[in-house]
C-alpha atoms as an extended CHARMM CRD file, in Angstrom:
* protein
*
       143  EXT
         1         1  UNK       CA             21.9410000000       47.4110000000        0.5900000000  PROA      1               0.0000000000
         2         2  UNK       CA             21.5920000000       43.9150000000       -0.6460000000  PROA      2               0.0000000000
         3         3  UNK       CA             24.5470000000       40.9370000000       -1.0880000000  PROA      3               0.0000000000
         4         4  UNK       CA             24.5870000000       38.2120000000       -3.7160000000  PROA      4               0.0000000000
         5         5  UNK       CA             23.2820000000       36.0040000000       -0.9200000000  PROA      5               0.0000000000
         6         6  UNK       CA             20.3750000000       38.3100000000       -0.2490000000  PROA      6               0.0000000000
         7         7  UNK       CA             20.7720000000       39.3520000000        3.0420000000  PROA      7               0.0000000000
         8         8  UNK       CA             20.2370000000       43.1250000000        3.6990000000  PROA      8               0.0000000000
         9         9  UNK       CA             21.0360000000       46.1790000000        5.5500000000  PROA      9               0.0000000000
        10        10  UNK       CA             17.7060000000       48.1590000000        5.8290000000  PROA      10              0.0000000000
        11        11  UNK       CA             17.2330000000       51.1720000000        7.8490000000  PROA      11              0.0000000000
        12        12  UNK       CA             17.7870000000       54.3430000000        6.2820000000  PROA      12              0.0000000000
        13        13  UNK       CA             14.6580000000       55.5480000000        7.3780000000  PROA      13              0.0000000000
        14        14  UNK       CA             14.9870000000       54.3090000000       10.5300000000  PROA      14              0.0000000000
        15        15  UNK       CA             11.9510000000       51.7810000000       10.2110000000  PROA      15              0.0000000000
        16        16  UNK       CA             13.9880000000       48.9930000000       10.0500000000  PROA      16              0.0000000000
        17        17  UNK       CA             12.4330000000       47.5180000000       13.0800000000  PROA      17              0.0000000000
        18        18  UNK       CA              9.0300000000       47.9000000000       11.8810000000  PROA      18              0.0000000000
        19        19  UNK       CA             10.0950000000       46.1530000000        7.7440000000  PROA      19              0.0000000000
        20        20  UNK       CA             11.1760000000       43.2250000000       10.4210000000  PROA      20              0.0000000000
        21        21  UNK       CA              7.7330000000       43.2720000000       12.1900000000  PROA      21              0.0000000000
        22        22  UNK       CA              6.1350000000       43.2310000000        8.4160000000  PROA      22              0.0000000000
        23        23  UNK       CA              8.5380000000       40.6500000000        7.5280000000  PROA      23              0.0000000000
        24        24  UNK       CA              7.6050000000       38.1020000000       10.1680000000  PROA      24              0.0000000000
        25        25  UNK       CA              3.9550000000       38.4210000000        8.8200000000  PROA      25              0.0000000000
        26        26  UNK       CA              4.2940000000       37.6400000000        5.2730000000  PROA      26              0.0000000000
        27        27  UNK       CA              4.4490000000       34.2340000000        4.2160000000  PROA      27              0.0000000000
        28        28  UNK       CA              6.3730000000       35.6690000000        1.2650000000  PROA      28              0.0000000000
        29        29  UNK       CA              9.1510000000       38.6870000000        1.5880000000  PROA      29              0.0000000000
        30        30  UNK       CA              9.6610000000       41.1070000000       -1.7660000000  PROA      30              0.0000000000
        31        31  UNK       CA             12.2810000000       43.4780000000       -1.4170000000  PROA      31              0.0000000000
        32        32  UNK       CA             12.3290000000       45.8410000000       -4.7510000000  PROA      32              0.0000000000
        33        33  UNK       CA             15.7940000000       47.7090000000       -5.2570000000  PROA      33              0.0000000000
        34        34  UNK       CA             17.0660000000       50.3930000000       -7.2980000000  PROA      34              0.0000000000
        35        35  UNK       CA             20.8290000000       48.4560000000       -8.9470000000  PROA      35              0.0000000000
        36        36  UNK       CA             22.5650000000       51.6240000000       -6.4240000000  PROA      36              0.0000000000
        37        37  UNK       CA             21.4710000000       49.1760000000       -3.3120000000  PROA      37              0.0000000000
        38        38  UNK       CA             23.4060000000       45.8580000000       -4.8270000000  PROA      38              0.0000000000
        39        39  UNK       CA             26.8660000000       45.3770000000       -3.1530000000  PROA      39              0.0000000000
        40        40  UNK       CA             29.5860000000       42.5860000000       -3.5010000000  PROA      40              0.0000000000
        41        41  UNK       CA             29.6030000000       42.5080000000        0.8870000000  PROA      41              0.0000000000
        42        42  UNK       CA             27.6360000000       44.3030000000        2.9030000000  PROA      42              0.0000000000
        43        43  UNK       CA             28.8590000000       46.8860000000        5.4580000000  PROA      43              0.0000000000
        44        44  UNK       CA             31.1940000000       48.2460000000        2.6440000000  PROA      44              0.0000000000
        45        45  UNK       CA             29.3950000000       51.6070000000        2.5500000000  PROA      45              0.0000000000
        46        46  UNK       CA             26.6740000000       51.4000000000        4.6250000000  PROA      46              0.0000000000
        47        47  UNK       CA             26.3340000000       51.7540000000        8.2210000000  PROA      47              0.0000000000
        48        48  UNK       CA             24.3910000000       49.1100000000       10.6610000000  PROA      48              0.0000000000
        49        49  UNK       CA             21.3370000000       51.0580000000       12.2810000000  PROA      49              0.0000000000
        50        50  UNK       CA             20.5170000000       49.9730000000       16.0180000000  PROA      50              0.0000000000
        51        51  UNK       CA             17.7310000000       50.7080000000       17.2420000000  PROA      51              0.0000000000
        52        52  UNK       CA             18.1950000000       51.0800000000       21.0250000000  PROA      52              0.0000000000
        53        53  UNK       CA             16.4000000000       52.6780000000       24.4250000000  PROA      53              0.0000000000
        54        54  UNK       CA             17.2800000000       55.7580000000       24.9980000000  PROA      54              0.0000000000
        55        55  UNK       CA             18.3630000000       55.0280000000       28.6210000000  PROA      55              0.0000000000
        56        56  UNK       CA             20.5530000000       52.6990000000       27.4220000000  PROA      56              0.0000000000
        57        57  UNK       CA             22.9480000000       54.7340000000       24.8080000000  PROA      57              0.0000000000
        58        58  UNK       CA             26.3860000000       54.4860000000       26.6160000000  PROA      58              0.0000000000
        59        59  UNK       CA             26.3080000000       50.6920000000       28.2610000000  PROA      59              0.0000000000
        60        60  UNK       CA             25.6030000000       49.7520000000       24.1150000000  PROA      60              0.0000000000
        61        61  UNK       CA             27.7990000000       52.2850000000       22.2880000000  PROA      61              0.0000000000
        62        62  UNK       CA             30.4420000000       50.3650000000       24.1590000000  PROA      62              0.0000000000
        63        63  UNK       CA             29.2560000000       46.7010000000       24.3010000000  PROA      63              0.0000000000
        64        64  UNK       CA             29.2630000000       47.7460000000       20.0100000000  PROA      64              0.0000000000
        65        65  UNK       CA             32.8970000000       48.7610000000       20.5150000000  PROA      65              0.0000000000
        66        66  UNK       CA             33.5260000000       45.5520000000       21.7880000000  PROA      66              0.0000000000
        67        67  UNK       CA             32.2240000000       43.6860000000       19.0880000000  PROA      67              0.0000000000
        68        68  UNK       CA             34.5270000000       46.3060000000       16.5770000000  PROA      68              0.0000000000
        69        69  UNK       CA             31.7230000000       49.1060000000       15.7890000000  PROA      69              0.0000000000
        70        70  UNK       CA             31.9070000000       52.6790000000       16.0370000000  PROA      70              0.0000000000
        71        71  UNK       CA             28.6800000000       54.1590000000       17.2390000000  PROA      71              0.0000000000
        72        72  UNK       CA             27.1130000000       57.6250000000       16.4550000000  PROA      72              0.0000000000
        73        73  UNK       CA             23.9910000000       58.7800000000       17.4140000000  PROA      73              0.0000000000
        74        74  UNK       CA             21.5970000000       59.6150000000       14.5120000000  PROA      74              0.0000000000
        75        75  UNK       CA             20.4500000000       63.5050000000       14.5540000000  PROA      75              0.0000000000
        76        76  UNK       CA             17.8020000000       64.9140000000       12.7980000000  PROA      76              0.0000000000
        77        77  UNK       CA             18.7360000000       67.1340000000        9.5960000000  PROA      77              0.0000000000
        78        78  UNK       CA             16.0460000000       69.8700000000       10.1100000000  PROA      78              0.0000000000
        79        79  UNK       CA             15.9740000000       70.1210000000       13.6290000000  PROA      79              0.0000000000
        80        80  UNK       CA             17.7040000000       69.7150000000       16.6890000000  PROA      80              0.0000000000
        81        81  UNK       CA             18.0760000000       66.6140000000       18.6420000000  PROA      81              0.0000000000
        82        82  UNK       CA             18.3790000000       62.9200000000       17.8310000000  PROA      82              0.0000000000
        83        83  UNK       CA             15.7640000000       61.0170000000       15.1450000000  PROA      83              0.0000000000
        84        84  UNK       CA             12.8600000000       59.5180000000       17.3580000000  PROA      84              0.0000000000
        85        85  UNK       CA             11.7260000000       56.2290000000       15.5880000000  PROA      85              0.0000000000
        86        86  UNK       CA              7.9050000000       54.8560000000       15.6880000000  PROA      86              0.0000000000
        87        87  UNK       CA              8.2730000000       53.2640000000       18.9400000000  PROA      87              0.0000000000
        88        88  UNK       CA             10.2180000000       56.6220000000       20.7690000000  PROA      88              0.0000000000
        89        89  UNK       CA             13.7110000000       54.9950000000       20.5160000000  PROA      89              0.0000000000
        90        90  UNK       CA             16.6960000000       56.5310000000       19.2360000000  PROA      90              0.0000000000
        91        91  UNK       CA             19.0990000000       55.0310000000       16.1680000000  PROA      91              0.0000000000
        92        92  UNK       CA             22.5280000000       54.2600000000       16.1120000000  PROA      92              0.0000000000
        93        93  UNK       CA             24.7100000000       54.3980000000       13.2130000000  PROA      93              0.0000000000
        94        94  UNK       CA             27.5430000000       52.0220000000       13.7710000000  PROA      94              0.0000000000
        95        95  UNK       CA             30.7560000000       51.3120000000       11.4370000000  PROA      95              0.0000000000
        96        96  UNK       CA             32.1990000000       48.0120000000       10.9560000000  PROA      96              0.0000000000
        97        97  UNK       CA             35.4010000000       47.6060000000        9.3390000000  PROA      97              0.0000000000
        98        98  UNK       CA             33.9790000000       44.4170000000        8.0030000000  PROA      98              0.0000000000
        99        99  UNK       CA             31.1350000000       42.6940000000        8.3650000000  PROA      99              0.0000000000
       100       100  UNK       CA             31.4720000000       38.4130000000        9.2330000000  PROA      100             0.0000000000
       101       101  UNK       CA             29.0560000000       36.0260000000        9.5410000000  PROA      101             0.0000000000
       102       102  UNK       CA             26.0610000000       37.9940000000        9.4940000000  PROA      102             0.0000000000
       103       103  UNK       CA             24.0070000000       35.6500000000       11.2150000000  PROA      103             0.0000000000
       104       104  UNK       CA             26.0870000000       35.7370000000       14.3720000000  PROA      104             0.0000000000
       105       105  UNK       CA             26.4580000000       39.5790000000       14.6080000000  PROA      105             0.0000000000
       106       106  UNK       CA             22.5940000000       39.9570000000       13.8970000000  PROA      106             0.0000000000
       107       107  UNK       CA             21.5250000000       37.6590000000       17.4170000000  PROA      107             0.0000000000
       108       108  UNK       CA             24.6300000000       39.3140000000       19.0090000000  PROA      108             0.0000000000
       109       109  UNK       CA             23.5250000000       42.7190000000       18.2060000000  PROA      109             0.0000000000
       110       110  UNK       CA             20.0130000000       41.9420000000       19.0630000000  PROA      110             0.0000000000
       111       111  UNK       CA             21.1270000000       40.4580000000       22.6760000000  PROA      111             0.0000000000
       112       112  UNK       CA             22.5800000000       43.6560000000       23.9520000000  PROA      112             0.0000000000
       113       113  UNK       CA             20.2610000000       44.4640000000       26.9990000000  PROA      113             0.0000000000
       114       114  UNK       CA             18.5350000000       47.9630000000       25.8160000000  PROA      114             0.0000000000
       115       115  UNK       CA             18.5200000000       47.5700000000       21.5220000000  PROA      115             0.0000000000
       116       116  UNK       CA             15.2870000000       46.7380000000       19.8380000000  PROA      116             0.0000000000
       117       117  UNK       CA             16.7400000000       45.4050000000       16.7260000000  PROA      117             0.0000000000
       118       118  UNK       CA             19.3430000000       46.3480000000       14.1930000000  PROA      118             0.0000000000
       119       119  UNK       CA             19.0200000000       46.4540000000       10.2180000000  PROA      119             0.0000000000
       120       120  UNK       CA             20.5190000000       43.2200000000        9.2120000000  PROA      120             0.0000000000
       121       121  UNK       CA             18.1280000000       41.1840000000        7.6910000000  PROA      121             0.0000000000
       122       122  UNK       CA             19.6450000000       37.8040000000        7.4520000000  PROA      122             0.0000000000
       123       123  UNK       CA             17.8930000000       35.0940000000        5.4010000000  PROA      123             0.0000000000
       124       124  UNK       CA             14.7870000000       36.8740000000        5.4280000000  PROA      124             0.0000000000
       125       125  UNK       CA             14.1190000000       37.8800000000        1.5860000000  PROA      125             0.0000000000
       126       126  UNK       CA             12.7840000000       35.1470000000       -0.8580000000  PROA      126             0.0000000000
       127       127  UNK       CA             13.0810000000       37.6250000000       -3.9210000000  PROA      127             0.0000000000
       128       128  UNK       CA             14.7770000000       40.4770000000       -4.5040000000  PROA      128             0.0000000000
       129       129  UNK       CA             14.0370000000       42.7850000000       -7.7930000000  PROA      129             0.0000000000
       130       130  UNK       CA             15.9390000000       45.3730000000       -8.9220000000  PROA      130             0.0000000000
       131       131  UNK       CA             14.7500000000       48.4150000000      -11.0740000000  PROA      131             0.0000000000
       132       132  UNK       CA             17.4240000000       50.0100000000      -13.3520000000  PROA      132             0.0000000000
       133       133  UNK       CA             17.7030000000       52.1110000000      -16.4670000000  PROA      133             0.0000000000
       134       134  UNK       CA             20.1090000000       50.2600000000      -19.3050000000  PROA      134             0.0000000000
       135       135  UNK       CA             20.5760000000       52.4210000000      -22.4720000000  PROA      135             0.0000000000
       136       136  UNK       CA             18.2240000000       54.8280000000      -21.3450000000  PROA      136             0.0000000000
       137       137  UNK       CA             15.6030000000       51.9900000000      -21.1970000000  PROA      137             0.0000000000
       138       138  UNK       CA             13.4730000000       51.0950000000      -17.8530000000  PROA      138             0.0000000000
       139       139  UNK       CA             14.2620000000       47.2130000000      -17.1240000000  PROA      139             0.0000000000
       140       140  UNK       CA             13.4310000000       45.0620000000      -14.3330000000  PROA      140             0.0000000000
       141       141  UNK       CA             14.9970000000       42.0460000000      -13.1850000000  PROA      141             0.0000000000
       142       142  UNK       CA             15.0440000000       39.3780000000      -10.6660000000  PROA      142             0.0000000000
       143       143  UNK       CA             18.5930000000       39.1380000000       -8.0940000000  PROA      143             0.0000000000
């Protein structure tokens, strides 16, 4: 998802941690965007991905509660057991009522002892373009 300020929540795919890797080596970051990922405020309808140790699941689940987020576990759909990302970590799924000053909750997030890194990408995107379909047509615009 992407707000009017350009700041993102990435991590469907759980590779979140690896777009951030990318990210830091590119003197200049693209993100392209079907008009589905623009929101008014992020969080709305999204969850927050952590990426976290495995060892460390309950001590963060509730150092998230703290902070106001619900925390699930993300399971694979065809087959048992939770999604392993590229670097053998698991994902959390967390819910935020609502979402303030993103730049905060991102260090905060990323200062629990046992998470990698979580999906909010803060300030990072110098251009965003979205792809849509208006009156049938293909058109593609700058954010």
């Amino acid at each position: 998802k992407v707000d009017p300020q350009k700041n993102l929540i990435k991590g469907g795919g759980a590779a979140h941690t690896q777009e951030k890797l990318v990210d830091s080596f590119a003197d200049y970051f693209i993100v392209v965007v079907d008009s589905s990922k623009l929101v008014e405020k992020l969080g709305t309808n999204f969850l927050l991905p952590v990426e976290i140790i495995p060892k460390a699941m309950k001590p963060v689940m509730l150092h998230l509660e703290k902070l106001g987020g619900k925390s699930e576990l993300r399971t694979a759909v065809k087959k048992d057991g939770p999604i392993i990302t590229d670097q053998g970590n698991f994902v959390l799924d967390v819910k935020f009522d609502s979402l303030h000053d993103l730049a905060e909750l991102e260090k905060t997030i990323n200062n629990i002892p046992g998470v990698l890194n979580n999906g909010l990408f803060v300030g990072l995107a110098d251009l965003v373009i979205v792809g849509e379909l208006q009156d049938g047509q293909p058109l593609v615009r700058e954010f």
